[in-house]
VOGU-3710 file (C-alpha; in Angstrom, 3 decimals, decimal comma):
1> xxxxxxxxxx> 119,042/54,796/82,997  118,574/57,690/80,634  116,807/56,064/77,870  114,056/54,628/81,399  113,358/58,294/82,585  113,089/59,233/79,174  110,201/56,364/78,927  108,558/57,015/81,701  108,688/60,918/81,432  106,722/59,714/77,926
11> xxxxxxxxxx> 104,341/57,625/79,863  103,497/60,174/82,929  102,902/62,954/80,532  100,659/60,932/78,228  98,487/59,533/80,909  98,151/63,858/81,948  97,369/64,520/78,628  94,356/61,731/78,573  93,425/62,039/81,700  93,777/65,830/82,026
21> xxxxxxxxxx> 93,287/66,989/78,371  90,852/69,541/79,540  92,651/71,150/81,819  95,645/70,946/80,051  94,264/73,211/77,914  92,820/75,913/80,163  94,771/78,745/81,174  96,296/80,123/84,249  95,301/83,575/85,554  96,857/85,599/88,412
31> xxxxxxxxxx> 94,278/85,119/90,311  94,971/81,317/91,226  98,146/82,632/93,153  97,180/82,492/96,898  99,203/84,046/99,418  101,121/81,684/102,436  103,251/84,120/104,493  106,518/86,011/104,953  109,868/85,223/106,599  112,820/87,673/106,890
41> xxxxxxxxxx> 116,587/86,474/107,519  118,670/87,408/110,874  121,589/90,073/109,976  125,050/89,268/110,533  127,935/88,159/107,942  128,484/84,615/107,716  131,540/83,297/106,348  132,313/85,307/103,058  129,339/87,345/102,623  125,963/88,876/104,267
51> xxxxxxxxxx> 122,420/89,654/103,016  122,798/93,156/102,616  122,623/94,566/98,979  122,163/91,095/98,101  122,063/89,292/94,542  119,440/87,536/95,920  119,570/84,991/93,260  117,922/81,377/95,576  116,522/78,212/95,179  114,433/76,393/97,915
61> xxxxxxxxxx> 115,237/73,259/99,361  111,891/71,962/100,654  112,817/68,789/101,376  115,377/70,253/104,148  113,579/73,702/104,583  116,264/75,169/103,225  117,236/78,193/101,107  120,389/78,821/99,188  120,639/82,168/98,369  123,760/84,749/97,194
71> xxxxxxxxxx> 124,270/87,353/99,307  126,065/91,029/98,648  126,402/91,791/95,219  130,152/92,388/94,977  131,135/88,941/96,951  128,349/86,824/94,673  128,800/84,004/97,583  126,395/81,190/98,193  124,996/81,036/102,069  121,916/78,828/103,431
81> xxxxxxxxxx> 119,591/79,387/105,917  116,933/77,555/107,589  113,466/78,098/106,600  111,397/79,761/109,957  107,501/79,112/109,347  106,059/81,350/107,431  103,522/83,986/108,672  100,896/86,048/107,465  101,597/89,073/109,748  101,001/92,246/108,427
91> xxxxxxxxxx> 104,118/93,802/110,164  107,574/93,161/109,749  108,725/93,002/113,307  106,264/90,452/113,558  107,639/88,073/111,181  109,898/84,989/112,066  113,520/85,088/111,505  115,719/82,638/109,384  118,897/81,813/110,874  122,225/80,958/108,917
101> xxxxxxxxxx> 123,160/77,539/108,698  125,866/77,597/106,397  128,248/80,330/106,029  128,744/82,090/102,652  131,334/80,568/99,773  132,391/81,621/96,567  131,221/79,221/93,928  132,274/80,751/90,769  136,115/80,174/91,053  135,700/76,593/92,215
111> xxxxxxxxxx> 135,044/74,851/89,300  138,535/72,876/88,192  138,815/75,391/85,080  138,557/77,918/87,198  136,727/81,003/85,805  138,478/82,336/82,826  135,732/84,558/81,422  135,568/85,989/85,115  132,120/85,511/85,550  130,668/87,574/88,258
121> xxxxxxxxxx> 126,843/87,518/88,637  125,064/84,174/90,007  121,738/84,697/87,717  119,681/81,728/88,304  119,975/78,725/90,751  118,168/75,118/90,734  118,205/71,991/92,177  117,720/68,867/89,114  118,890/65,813/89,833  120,395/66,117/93,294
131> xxxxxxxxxx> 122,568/68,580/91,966  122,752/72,142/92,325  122,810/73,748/89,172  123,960/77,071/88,959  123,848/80,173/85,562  125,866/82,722/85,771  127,064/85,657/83,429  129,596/89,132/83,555  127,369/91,633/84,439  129,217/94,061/81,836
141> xxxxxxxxxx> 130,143/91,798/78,852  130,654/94,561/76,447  131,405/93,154/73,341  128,646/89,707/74,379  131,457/87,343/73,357  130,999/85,031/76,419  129,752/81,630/75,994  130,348/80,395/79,555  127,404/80,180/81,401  126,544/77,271/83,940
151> xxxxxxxxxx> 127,829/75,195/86,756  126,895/72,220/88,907  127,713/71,615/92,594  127,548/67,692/93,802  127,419/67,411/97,278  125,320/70,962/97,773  124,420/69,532/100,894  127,974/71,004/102,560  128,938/73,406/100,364  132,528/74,473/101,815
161> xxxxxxxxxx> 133,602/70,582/100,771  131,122/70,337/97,237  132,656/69,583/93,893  131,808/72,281/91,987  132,347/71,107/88,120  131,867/73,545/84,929  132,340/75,773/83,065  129,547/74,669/80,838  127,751/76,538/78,056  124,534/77,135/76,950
171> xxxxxxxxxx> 123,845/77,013/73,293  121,340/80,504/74,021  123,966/82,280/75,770  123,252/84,560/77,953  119,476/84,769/76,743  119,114/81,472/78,622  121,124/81,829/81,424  118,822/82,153/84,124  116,128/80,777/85,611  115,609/76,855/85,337
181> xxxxxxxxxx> 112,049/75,736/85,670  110,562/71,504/85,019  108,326/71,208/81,408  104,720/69,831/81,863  101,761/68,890/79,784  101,861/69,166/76,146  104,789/70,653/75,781  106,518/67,725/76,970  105,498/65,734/74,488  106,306/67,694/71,746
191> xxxxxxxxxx> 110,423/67,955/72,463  113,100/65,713/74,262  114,079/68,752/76,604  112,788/68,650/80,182  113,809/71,757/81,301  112,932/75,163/80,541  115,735/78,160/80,585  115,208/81,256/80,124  116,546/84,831/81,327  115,549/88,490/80,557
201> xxxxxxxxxx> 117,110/91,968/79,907  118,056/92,053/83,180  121,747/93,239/82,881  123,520/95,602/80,594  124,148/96,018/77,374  121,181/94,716/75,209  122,630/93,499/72,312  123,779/90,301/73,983  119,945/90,787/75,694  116,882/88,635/75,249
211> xxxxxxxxxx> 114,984/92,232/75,507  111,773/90,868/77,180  111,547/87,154/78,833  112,658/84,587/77,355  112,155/80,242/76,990  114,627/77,731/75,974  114,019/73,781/75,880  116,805/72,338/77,718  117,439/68,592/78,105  119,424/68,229/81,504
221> xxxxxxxxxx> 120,933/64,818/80,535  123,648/66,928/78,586  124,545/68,993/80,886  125,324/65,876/83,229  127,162/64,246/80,182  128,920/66,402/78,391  132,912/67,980/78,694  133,494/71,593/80,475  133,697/73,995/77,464  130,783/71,645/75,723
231> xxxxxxxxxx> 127,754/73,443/74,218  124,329/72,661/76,002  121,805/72,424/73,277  118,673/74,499/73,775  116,003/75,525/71,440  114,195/78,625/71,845  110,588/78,638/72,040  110,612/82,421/73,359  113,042/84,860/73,207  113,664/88,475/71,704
241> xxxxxxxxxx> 116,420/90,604/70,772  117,346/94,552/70,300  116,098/93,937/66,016  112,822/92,411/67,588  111,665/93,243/71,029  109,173/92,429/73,004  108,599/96,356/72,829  110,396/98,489/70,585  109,166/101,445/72,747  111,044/100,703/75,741
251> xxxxxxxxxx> 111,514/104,562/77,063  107,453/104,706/76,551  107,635/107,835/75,399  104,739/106,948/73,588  102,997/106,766/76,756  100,970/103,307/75,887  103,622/100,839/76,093  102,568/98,983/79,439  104,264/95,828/78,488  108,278/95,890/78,970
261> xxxxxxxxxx> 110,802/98,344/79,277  114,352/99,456/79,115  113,752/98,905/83,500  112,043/95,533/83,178  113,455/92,270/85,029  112,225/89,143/84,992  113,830/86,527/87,821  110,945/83,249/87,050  109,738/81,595/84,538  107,632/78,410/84,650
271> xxxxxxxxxx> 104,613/76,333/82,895  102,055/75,977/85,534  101,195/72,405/86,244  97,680/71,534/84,840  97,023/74,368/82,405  98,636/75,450/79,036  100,418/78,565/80,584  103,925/79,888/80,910  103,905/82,397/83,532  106,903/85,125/83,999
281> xxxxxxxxxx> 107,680/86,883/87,039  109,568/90,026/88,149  109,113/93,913/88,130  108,752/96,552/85,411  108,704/100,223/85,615  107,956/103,714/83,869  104,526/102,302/82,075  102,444/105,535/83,343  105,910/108,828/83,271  108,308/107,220/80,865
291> xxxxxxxxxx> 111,703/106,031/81,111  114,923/108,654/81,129  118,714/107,647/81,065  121,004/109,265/83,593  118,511/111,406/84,389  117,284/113,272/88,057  114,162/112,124/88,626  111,669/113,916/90,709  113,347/113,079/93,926  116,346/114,989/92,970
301> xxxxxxxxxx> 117,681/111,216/92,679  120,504/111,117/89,887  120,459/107,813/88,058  123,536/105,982/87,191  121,729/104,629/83,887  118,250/103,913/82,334  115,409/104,716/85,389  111,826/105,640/85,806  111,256/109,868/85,859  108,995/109,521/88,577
311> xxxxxxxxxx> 110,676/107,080/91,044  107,589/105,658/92,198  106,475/104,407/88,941  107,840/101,359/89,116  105,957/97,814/90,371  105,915/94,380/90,828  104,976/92,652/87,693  103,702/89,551/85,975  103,230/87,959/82,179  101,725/84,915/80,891
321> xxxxxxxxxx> 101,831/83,324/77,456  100,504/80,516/75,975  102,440/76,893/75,905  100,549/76,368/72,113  102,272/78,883/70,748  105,747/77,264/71,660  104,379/74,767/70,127  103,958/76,694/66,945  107,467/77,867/67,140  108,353/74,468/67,333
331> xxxxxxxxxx> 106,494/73,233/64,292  107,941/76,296/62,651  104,685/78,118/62,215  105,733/81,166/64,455  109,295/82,773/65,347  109,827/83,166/69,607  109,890/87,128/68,944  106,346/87,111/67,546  104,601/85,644/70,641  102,530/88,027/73,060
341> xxxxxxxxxx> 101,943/87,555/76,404  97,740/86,926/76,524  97,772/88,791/80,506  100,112/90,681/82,066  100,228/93,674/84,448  101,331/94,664/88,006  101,175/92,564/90,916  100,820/94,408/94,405  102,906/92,270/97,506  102,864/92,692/100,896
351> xxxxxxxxxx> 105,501/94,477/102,257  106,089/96,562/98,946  104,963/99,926/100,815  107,430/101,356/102,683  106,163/103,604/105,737  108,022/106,883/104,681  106,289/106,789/100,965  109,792/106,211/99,158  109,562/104,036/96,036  107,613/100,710/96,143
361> xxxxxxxxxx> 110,221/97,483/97,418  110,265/95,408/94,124  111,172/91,859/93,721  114,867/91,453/93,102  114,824/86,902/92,877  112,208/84,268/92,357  111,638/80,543/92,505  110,044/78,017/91,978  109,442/74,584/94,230  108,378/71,884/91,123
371> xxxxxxxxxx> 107,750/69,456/94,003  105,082/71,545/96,138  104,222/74,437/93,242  105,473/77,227/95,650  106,763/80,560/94,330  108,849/82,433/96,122  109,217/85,430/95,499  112,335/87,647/97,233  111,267/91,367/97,925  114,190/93,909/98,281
381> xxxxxxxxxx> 114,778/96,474/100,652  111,905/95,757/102,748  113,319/94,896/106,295  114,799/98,071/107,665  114,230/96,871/111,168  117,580/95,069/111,705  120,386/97,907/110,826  120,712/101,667/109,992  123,072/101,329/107,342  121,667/98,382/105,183
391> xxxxxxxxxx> 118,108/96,809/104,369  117,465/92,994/103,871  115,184/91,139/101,821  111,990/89,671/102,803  110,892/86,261/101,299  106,918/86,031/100,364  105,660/81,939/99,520  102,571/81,579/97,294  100,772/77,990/96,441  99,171/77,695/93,032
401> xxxxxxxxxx> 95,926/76,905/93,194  94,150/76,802/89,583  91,279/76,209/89,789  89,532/77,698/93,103  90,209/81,387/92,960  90,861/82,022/96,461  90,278/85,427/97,890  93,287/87,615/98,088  94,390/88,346/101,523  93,624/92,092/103,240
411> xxxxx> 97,319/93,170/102,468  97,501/91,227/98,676  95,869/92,352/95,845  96,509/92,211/92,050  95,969/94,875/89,311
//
């Protein structure tokens, strides 16, 4: 069975690359995003957990309408709710409500070895396979000695009675141990991998950091075959560290660094169907005041660690590189720290205002639906509707469209 998907993953690819050479080779811009709607999710705790100060980390189960989704930060439990339509409306109150459908569960201390490096942030979540394959990491790994980094649930479909098996470990550590996204086109040809994995500086302590997005060619057939405690071979094609960053200048107190910074997160990585682009998405901050650490900034706010001076300098953001230069780092003509993104820079959602003029609501998750080309992208704080004490996240669905440029909607618009 291996060795047939492995022939006809050949054979698909090669008739896209004859048939669709030419647009394999063009390259995605923001502009080809086009906006489908908003949903927010009803309040309430559900089992072990609740939506409020959420991971956020999801994945989307079309097929069902379903999401998957972690919910409070300190519980790191995995709920699902059922997908309302989405809407366009321009207010919140207006939007439709997802319900819970299955009540939050801890996942991490399930597996049958248990969770011995005590693993406690759910960092990127995908379904391959008909499994649910979940990476994970300590959010304070001090000395970045921990090689656990992924699990997979069978039987996602009820979670309370899924066999959750794992640890497993990825060969990138940490620096891969995020998001999990399908390789297309070219690319495909090139390696055995089928996946792409890939994280960001998006927890402390940066020496263990990819320190700006990163891409690593997974094949998913050893995950499924291999021994808990195995290593998961995975090649990087992009992928930095603290000696080579994306940025060195990640205060900006240059001023001109409008790339990455010490504030950056990325939650999605993927190569857009059709064209020769990997696009990234999350939020960055402090491109236009600088960066301070445990600093007030000009709310009076005291930060905790690294934050932007000026608390509203901070935005949703996007970068894009090209697939040919993995390809170079593949034929060994580049190293992953050398590429550059060819287009980046901020990318204004809906519901990102807020009506008192606080800081914008940035994304805190993202996903990606390989079977529809859907993002979903998981805004934080924005739905303040529901309780005094706690926000909730609102969940924005785009289509990819290269190709036809659609107009942006009244309340979307990219910079």
């Amino acid at each position: 069975m291996k060795s047939l998907r492995v022939l006809l993953a050949v054979f698909v690819v090669s008739l896209f690359s004859i048939s669709s050479g030419a647009i394999a080779s063009s390259m995605f811009s923001i502009e080809d995003l086009s906006y489908e709607g908003a949903v927010r999710f009803k309040d309430g705790v559900y089992g072990e957990s609740r939506l409020g100060f959420a991971n956020g980390t999801f994945a989307v189960d079309s097929k069902n309408n379903l999401i998957y989704i972690v919910g409070h930060q300190n519980d790191q439990a995995v709920g699902v709710y059922g997908l309302a339509e989405f809407s366009k409306a321009e207010s919140i109150a207006e939007l439709p409500m997802s319900r819970n459908v299955q009540p939050f569960i801890d996942i991490l201390d399930r597996a049958a070895s248990g969770n011995p490096h005590d693993l406690d942030r759910i960092t990127g979540m995908a379904f391959i396979e008909d499994n649910l394959v979940l990476n994970a990491a300590r959010y304070y790994d001090a000395g970045g000695s921990i090689t656990d980094t992924t699990l997979v649930i069978e039987g996602y479909q009820d979670l309370k009675n899924s066999e959750v098996s794992g640890f497993y470990s990825l060969e990138g550590r940490v620096h891969a141990a995020g998001w999990m996204t399908p390789i297309s086109g070219p690319l495909r040809l090139k390696t055995s991998a089928d996946y792409i994995f890939g994280f960001a500086s998006n927890l402390p302590i940066n020496l263990r950091n990819s320190m700006g997005p990163s891409a690593f060619a997974v094949n998913t057939d050893d995950l499924f075959n291999i021994q808990p405690g195995q290593i998961i071979s995975s090649t990087a094609l992009l992928d930095f560290s603290v000696e080579n960053q994306l940025r060195d200048d990640h205060y900006n107190e240059s001023g001109t660094n409008d790339v990455w910074t010490e504030v950056s997160k990325a939650f999605v990585g993927l190569i857009i169907p059709g064209t020769n682009t990997y696009a990234v998405f999350g939020f960055s901050a402090g491109h236009e005041y600088g960066v301070g650490y445990k600093i007030v900034q000009d709310t009076g706010n005291t930060c905790g660690g690294a934050c932007p001076k000026v608390a509203s300098d901070r935005y949703n953001y996007y970068w894009l590189w090209d697939v040919d230069d993995f390809i170079d780092v593949l034929d060994g003509n580049k190293e992953p720290h050398e590429l550059e993104p060819y287009e980046y820079g901020r990318l204004n959602l809906p519901f990102e205002i807020n009506a008192d003029g606080s800081a914008p609501n940035v994304m805190m998750a993202a996903n990606y639906d390989p079977d529809n080309q859907k993002l979903y992208f998981l805004i934080g704080d924005a739905d303040r509707l529901q309780s005094r004490f706690e926000s909730l996240p609102i969940l924005l669905r785009y289509s990819i469209n290269f190709g036809s440029r659609p107009g942006a909607p009244s309340n979307v618009s990219v910079e």
